[in-house]
C-alpha positions in Angstrom: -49.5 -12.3 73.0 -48.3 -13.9 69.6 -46.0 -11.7 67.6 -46.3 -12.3 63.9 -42.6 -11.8 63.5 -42.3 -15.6 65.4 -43.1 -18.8 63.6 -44.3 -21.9 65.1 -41.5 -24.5 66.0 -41.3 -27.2 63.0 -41.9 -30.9 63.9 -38.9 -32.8 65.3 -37.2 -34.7 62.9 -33.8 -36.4 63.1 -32.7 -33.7 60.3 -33.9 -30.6 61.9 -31.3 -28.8 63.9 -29.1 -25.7 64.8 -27.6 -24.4 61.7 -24.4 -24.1 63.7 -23.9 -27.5 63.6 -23.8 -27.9 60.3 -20.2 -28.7 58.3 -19.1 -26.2 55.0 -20.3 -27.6 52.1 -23.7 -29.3 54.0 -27.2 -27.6 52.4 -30.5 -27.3 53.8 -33.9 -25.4 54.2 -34.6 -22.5 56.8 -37.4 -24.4 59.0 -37.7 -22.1 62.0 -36.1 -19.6 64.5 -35.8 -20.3 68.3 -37.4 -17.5 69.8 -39.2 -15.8 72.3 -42.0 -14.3 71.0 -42.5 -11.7 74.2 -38.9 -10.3 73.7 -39.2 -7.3 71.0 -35.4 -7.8 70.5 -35.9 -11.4 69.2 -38.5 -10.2 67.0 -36.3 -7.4 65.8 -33.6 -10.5 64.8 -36.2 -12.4 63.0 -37.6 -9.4 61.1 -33.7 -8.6 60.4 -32.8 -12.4 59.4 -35.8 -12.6 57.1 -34.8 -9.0 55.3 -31.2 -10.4 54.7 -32.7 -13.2 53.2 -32.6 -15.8 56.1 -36.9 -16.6 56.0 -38.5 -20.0 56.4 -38.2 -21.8 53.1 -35.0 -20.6 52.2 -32.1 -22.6 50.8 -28.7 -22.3 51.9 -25.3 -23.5 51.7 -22.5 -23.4 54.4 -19.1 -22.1 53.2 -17.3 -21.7 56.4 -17.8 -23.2 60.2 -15.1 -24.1 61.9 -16.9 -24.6 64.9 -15.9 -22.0 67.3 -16.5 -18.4 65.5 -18.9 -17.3 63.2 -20.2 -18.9 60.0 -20.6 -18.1 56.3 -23.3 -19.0 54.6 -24.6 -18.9 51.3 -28.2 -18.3 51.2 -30.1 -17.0 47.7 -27.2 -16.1 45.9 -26.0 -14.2 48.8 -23.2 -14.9 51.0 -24.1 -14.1 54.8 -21.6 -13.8 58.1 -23.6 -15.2 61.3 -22.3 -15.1 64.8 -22.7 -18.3 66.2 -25.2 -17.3 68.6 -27.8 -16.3 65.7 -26.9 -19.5 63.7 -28.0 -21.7 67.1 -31.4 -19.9 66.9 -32.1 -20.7 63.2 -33.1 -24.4 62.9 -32.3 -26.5 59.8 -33.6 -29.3 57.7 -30.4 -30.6 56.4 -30.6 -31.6 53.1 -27.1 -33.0 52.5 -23.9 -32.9 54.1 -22.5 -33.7 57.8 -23.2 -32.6 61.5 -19.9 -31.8 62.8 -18.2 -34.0 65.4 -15.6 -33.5 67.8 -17.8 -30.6 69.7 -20.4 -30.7 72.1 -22.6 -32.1 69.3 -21.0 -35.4 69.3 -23.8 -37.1 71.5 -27.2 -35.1 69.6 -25.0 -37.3 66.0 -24.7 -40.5 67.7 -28.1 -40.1 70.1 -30.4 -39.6 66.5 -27.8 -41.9 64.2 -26.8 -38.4 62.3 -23.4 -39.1 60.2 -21.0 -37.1 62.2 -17.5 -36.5 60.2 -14.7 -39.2 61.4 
């Protein structure tokens, strides 16, 4: 059974990721959420992420991520707080802007040749 709520998974690129990797000040495009479709609670966090403004398409900016706690972002004119758990279910196409290093992130930068901050 396929749950509208759940959108298919976007086509591996060396730009899509976890928006939790992501540095402040790095943009990018919503692409997809990592979910499974059978669980009514994940569908219940897509269906809430879309109605705050988080949908597939959307632009955002990060504003804070320090890489342990949760994450601001700027997305259509509104400024969201994510845990970090939601933001490593929403992938990203980054647009601009750097994967943070000096995490457990390090070897995805170097492995796809993603700039990863010195």
């Amino acid at each position: 059974m396929h749950n509208i709520c759940c959108e298919a998974p976007a086509a591996v690129k060396e730009n899509v990721m976890p928006l939790s990797m992501l540095e402040p000040g790095s943009r990018g495009i919503v692409k997809n959420f990592v979910m499974n479709c059978e669980d009514h609670e994940s569908c219940r966090f897509v269906r809430r992420l879309k109605e705050i403004g988080l949908f597939h398409g959307a632009r955002f900016e990060v504003l804070k991520n320090d890489g342990t706690g949760q994450l601001s972002v700027s997305c259509e004119g509104t400024t969201l707080a994510l845990g970090r758990g939601m933001a490593d279910k929403i992938n990203v196409e980054v647009l601009n802007g750097s994967v943070m290093s000096g995490n457990v992130f390090g070897k995805f930068c170097r492995r796809f040749g993603i700039k990863c901050r010195p």
